[in-house]
C-alpha positions as CSV (number, residue, x, y, z in Angstrom):
1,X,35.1,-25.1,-27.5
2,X,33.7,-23.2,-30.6
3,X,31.2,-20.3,-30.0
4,X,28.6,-22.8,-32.0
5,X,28.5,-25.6,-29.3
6,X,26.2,-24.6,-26.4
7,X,27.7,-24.1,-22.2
8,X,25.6,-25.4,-19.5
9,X,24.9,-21.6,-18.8
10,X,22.9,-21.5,-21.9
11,X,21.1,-24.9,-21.9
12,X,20.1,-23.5,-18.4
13,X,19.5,-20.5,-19.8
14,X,17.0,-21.9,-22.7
15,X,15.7,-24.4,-19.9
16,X,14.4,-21.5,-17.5
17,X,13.3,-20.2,-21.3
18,X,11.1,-23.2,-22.3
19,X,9.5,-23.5,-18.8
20,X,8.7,-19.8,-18.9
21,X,7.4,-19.9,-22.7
22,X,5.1,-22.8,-21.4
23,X,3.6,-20.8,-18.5
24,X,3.3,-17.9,-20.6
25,X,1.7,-19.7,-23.4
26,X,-0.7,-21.1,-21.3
27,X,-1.4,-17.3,-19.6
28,X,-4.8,-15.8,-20.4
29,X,-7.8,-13.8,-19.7
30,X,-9.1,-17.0,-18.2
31,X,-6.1,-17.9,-16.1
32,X,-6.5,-14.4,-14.7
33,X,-10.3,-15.1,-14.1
34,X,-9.4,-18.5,-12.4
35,X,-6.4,-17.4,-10.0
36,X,-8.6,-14.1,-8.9
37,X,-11.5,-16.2,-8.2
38,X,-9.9,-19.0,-6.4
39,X,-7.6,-16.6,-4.5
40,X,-10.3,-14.7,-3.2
41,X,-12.3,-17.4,-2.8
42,X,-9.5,-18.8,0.0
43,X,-9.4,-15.3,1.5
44,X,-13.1,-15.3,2.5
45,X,-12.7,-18.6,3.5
46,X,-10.1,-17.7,5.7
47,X,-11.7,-14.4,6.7
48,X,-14.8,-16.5,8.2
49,X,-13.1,-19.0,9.9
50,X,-11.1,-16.5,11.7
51,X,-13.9,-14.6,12.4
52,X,-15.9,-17.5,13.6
53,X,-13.0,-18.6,16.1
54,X,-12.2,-14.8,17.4
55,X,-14.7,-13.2,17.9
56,X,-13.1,-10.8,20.5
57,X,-10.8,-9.4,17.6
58,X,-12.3,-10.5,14.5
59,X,-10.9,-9.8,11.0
60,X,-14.2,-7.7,10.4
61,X,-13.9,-5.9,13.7
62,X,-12.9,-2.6,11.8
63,X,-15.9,-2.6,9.4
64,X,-18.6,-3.3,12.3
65,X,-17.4,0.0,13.8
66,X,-17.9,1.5,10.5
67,X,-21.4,0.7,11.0
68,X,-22.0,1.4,14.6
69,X,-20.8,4.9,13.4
70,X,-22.7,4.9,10.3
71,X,-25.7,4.3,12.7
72,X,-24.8,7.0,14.6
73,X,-24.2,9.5,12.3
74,X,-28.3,9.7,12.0
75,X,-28.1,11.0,15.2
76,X,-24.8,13.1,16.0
77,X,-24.5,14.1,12.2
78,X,-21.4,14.2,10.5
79,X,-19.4,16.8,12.3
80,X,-19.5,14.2,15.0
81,X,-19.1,11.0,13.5
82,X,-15.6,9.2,12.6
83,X,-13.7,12.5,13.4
84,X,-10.6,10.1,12.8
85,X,-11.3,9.9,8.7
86,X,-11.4,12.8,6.0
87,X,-15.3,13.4,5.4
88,X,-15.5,11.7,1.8
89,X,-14.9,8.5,3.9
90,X,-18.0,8.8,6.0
91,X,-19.8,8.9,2.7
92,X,-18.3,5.9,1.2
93,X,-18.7,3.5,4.1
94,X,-22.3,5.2,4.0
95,X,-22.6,3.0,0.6
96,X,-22.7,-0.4,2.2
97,X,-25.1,0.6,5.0
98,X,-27.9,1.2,2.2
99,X,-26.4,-2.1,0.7
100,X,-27.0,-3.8,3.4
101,X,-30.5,-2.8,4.3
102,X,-29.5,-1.4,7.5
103,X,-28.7,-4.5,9.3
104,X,-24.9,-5.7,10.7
105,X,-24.3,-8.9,8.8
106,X,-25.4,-7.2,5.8
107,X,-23.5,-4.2,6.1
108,X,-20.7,-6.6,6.5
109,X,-21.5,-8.3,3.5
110,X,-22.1,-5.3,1.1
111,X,-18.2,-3.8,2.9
112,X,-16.2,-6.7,1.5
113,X,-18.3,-7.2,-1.6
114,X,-17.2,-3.2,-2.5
115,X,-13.7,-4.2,-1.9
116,X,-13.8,-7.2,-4.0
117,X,-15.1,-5.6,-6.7
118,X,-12.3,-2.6,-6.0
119,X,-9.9,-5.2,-6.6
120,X,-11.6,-6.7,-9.6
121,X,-11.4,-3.8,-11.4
122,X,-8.3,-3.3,-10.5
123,X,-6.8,-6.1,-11.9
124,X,-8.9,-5.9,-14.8
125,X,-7.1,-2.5,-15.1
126,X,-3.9,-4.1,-15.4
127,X,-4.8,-7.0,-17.3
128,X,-5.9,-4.2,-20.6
129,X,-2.9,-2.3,-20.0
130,X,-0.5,-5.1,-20.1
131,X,-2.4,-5.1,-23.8
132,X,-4.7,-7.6,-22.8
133,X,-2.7,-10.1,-22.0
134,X,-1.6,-11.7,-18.7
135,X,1.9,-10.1,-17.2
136,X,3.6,-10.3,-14.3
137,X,1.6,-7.7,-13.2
138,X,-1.7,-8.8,-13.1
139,X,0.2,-12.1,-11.0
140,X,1.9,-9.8,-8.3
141,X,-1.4,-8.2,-7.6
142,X,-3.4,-11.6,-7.5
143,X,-0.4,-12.4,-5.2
144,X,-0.1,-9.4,-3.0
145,X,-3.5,-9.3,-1.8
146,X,-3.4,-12.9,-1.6
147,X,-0.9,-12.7,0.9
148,X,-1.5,-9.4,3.0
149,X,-5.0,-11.7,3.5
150,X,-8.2,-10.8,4.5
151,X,-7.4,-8.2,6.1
152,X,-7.1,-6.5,2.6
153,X,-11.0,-6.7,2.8
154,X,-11.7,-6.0,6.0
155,X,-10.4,-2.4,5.6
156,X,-10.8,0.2,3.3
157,X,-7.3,0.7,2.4
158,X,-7.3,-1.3,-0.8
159,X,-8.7,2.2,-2.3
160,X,-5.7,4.5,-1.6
161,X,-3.7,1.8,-3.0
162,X,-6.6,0.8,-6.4
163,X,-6.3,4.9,-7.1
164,X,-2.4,5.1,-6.4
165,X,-1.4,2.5,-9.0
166,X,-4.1,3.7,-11.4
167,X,-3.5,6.8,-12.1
168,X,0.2,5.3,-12.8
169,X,-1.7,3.6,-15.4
170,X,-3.4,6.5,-16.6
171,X,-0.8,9.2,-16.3
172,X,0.7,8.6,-20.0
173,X,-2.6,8.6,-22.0
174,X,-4.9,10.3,-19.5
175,X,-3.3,12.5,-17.5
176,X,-6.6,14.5,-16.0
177,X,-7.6,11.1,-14.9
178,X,-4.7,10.6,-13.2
179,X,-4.4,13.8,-11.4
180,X,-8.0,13.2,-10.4
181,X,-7.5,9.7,-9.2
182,X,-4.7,11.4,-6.7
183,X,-7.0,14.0,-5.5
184,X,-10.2,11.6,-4.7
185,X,-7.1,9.4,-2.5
186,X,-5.8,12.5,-1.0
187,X,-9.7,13.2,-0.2
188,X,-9.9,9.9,1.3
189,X,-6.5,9.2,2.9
190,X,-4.6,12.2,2.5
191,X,-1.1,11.0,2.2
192,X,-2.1,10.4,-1.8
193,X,-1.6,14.3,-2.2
194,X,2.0,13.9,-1.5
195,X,2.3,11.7,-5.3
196,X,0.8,14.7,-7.5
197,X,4.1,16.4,-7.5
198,X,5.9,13.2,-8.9
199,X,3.1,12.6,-11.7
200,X,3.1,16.7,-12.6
201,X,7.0,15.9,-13.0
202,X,6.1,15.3,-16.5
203,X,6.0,19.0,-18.9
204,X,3.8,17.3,-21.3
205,X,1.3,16.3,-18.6
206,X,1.8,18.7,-15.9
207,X,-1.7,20.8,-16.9
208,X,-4.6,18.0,-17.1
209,X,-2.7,16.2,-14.4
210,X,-3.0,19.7,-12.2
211,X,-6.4,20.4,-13.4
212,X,-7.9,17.0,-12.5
213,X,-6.3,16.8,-9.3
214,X,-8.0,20.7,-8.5
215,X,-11.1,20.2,-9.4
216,X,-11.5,16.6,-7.4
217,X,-9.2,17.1,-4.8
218,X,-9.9,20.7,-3.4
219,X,-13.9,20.4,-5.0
220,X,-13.9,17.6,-2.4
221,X,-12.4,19.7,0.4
222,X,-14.8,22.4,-0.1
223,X,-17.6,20.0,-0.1
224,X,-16.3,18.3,2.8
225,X,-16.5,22.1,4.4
226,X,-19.5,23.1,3.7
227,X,-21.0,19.8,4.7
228,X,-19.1,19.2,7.7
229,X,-17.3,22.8,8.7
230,X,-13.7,23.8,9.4
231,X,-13.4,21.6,12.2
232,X,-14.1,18.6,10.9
233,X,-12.5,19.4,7.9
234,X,-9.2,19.1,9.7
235,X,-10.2,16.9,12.3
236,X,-8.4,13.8,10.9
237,X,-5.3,15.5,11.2
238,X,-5.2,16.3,14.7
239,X,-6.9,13.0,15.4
240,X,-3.5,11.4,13.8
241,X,-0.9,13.7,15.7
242,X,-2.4,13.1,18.8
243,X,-1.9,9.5,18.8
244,X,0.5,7.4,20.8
245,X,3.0,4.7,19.8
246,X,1.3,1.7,17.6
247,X,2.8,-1.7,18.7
248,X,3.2,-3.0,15.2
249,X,4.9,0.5,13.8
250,X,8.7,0.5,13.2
251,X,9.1,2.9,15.6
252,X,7.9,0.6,18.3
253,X,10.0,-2.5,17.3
254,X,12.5,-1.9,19.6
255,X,10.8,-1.4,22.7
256,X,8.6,-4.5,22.0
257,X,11.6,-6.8,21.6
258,X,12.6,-5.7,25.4
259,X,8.8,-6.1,26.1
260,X,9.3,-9.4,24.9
261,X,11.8,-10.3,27.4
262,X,10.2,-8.2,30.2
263,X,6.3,-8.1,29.6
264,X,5.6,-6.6,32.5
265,X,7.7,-3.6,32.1
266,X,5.6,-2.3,29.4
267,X,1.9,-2.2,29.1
268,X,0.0,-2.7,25.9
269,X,-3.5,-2.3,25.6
270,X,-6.5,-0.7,23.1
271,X,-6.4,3.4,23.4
272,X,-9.4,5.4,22.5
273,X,-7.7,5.8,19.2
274,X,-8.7,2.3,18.4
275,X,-5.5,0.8,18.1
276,X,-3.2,-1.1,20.4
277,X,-0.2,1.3,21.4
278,X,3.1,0.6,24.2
279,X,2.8,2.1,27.1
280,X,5.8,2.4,29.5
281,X,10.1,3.9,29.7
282,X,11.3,5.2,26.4
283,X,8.0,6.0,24.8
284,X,8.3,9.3,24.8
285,X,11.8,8.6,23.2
286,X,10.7,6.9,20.2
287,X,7.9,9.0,19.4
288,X,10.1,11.7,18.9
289,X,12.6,9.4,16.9
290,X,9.1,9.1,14.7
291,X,8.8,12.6,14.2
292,X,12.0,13.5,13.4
293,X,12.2,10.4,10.7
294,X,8.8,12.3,9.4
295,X,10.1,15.4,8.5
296,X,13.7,13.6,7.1
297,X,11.2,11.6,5.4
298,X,9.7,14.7,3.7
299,X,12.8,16.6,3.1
300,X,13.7,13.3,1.2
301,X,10.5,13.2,-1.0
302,X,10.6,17.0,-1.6
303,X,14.7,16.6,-3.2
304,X,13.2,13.5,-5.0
305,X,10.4,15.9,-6.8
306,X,13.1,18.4,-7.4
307,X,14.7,16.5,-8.9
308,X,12.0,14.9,-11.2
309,X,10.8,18.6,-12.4
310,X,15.3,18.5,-13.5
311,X,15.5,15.7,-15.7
312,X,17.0,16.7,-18.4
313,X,14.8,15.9,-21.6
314,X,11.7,14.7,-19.1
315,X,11.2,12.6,-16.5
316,X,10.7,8.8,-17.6
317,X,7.4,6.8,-16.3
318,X,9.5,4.8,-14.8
319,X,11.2,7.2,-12.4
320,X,7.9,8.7,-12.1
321,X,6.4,5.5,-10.7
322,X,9.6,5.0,-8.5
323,X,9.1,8.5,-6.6
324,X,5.8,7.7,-6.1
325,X,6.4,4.2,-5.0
326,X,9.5,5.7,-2.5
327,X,6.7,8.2,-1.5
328,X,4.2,5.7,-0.2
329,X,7.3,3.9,1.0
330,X,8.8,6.4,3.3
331,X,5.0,7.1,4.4
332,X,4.4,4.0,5.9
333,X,8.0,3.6,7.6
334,X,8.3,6.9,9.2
335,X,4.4,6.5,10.6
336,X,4.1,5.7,14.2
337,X,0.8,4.7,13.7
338,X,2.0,1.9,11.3
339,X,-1.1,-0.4,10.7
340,X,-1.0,-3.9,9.0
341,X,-3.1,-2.7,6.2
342,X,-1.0,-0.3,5.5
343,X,1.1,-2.7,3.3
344,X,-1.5,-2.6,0.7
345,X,-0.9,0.9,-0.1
346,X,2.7,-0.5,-2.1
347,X,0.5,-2.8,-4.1
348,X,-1.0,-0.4,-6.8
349,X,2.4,1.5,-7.1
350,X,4.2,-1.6,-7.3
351,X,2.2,-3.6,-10.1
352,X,2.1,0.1,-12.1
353,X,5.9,0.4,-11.9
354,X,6.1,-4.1,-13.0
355,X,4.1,-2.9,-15.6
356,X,6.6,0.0,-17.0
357,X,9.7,-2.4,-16.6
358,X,9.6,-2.8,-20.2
359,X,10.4,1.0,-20.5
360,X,13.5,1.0,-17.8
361,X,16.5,2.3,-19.5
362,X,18.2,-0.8,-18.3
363,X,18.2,-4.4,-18.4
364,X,19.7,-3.9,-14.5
365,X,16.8,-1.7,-13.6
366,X,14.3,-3.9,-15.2
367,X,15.4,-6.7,-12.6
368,X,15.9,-4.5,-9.3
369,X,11.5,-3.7,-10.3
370,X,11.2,-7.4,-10.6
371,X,13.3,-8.0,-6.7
372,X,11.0,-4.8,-5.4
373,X,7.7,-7.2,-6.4
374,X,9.1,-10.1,-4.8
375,X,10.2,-8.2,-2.1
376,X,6.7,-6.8,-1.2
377,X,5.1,-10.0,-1.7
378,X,7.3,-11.3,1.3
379,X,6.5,-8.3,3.2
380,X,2.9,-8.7,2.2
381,X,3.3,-12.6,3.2
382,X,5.1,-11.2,7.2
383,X,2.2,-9.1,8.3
384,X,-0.5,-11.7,7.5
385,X,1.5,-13.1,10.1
386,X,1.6,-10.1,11.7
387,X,-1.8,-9.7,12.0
388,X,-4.2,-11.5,12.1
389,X,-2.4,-15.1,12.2
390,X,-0.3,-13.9,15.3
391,X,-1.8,-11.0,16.3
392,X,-3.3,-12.5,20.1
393,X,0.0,-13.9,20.3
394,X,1.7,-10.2,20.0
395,X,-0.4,-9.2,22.5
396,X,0.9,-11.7,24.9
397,X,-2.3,-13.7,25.1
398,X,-1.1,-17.4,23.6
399,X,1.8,-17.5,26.4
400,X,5.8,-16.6,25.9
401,X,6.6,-18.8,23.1
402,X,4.1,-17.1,20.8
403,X,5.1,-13.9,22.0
404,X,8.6,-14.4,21.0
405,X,7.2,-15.9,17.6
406,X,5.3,-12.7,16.9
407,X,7.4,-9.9,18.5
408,X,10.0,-11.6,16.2
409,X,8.0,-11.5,12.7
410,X,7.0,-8.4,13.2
411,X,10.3,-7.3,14.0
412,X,11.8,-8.6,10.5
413,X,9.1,-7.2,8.8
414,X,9.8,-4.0,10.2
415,X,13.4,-4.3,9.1
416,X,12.6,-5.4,5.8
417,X,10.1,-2.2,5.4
418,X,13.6,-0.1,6.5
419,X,15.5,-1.6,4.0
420,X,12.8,-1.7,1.0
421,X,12.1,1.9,1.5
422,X,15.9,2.4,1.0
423,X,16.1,0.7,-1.8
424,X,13.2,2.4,-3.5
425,X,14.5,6.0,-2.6
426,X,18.0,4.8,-3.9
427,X,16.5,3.6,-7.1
428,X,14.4,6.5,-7.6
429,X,17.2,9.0,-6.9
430,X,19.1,7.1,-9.6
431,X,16.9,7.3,-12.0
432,X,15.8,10.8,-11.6
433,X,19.3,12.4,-12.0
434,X,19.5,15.2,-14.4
435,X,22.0,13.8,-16.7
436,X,21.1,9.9,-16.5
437,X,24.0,8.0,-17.6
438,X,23.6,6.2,-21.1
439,X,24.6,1.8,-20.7
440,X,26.9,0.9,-23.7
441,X,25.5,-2.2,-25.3
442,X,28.9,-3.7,-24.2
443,X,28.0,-3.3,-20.9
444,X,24.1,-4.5,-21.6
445,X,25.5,-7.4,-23.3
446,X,27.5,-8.3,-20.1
447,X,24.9,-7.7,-17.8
């Protein structure tokens, strides 16, 4: 056969092409308009219908105790009210109360309304820095939230994970904005303090990243201090290390797979930290396992920024975006408080880092970004399932067949959170070594 005549391969190859060039050429600032809309539109759909039908544990239970607290912080002030949340927060789920006239429906309303329009922005964010044009990444983040579900709006976690992925956005061109991006998250969540290290990686950057994280970050904290005092300053911290064992962390996978066998062994109910935690032998046990896998967890990030401040020549966005994404990653895994909405929190980082592919030093590493989108969209797709599609059924409510179901999902979900944080540390390990090794176009052209 002469190198002019065609394989298979390649008329496969300019197959997958053609459909591609016709999805792409059809891809605008209106087909972005269209999926958000009609995406969202689903998700609220879905959102009252399963608030309408459970109204024990409905998707919106979370944000009418942000308003019974709201309430009552007219009358306990804020040293007392939602000791469980960094101060800043009190003040933004203030916003919708005033929103909302005072009332419950319309505080409600005015909640998911900010979110949406977090998200809108969001992936209008993405949209101008893809060049104005419609990439991959503004469709994983129409697809991610899409998946994790309503729950995305009935929490106010979409913010960590809005500023996460844009000051990835910003960190070339604006770096200040970056760094202050990081320190209103770490105001609000504080886990986003642990990514300023991998963003001031970068020489160039490293001051106006610093400076803007400073001056929002710690003004915050001294706000937050003088408005609340020291004890509520570090209130949400104690709140978190106090808490038991949450039934849908990683942590308590395998004692809820023998709970699922032997319900009555272990008991599982609501604690006054709001959240449904195990009860019962061997809890104790995994706790510790928890705590442990936290500080490995930190050791890990802390030899990941090392090595970020020792690439040779400067770090690459990429890599920058990788620690940060292994950061969040290793977060959420080692957490024994592990909530569903805490999937959201890969979603900036992820569409930032689909973004950058363009700039990996490899065609190689340009797909394993591509396999950790798809990746967290089937994560994100498993704990929709998780909660709330199977959440009653998880608490052994729906009978034994559902709890197997649930106990089940949650358990692969779990595993496939292990093994995507592995893959992200390995990745950015890789790619922040100090003397990165240079592909031959041979091997490119073989890949």
């Amino acid at each position: 056969m002469s190198s002019a005549e065609p394989t298979p391969a390649a008329d496969s190859s300019r197959e997958r092409s053609g459909l591609v060039g016709w999805w792409q050429a059809r891809r605008s600032g209106r087909t972005v308009v269209i999926a958000w809309l009609v995406t969202r539109l689903l998700m609220l759909v879905v959102m009252t219908i399963l608030d309408t039908t459970n109204k024990t544990r409905p998707v919106t239970g979370d944000v009418l105790y942000y308003q019974r607290k709201i309430v009552g912080l007219f009358e306990v002030g804020l040293p007392g009210t939602m000791m469980e949340y960094p101060t800043p927060v009190v003040w933004i789920l203030t916003l919708p109360y005033g929103a909302g006239f005072g009332s419950q429906v319309g505080y409600v309303v005015a909640f998911v309304i900010l979110m949406l329009a977090l998200d809108a922005a969001f992936t209008y964010a993405l949209w101008r820095s893809a060049g104005r044009r419609h990439d991959l990444a503004v469709d994983f983040w129409i697809a991610f939230v899409f998946l994790v579900g309503p729950l995305s709006y009935g929490r106010f976690d979409i913010i960590p994970a809005v500023l996460a992925g844009g000051a990835l956005l910003a960190a070339r061109t604006r770096p200040w904005i970056a760094g202050a991006l990081i320190g209103l998250g770490a105001a609000i969540k504080l886990w986003p303090a642990l990514l300023i290290p991998a963003l001031m990686a970068d020489k160039q950057r490293r001051k106006p990243t610093a400076i803007g994280f400073v001056v929002v970050g710690f003004g915050l904290a001294l706000v937050s201090l003088i408005a609340g005092g020291m004890t509520r300053l570090f209130s949400p911290l104690t709140w978190q290390s106090d808490r038991g064992l949450q039934i849908e962390s990683v942590w308590a996978s395998p004692l809820m797979l023998v709970r699922m066998v032997d319900p009555q062994g272990w008991l599982v109910e609501i604690s006054k930290y709001q959240a449904f935690e195990i009860f019962g032998p061997g809890v104790g046990v995994w706790q510790t396992a928890s705590n442990i896998a936290t500080v490995a967890g930190l050791v890990t990030i802390v030899l990941l920024w090392v090595r970020a401040f020792r690439v040779r020549g400067g770090v690459s966005p990429v890599a920058v975006a990788l620690v940060v994404l292994a950061t969040v990653a290793m977060m959420i895994i080692t957490n024994k408080t592990l909530s569903p909405q805490y999937l959201l929190w890969l979603g900036g980082p992820v569409a930032a880092l689909l973004l950058l592919r363009t700039q990996a030093a490899t065609p190689g590493l340009r797909r394993w970004i591509v396999r950790l989108a798809v990746a967290a969209l089937v994560l994100a797709g498993l704990t929709q399932l998780v909660y709330p599609l199977l959440y009653d059924s998880y608490l052994n409510l729906t009978g034994p067949v559902g709890l197997v179901v649930a106990t089940l999902v949650t358990t692969v979900r779990n595993l496939g959170l292990l093994g995507y944080t592995v893959a992200t540390v390995f990745l950015a390990w890789r790619t922040t070594s100090s003397s990165p090794a240079t592909p031959s176009p041979a091997a490119d052209a073989g890949r």
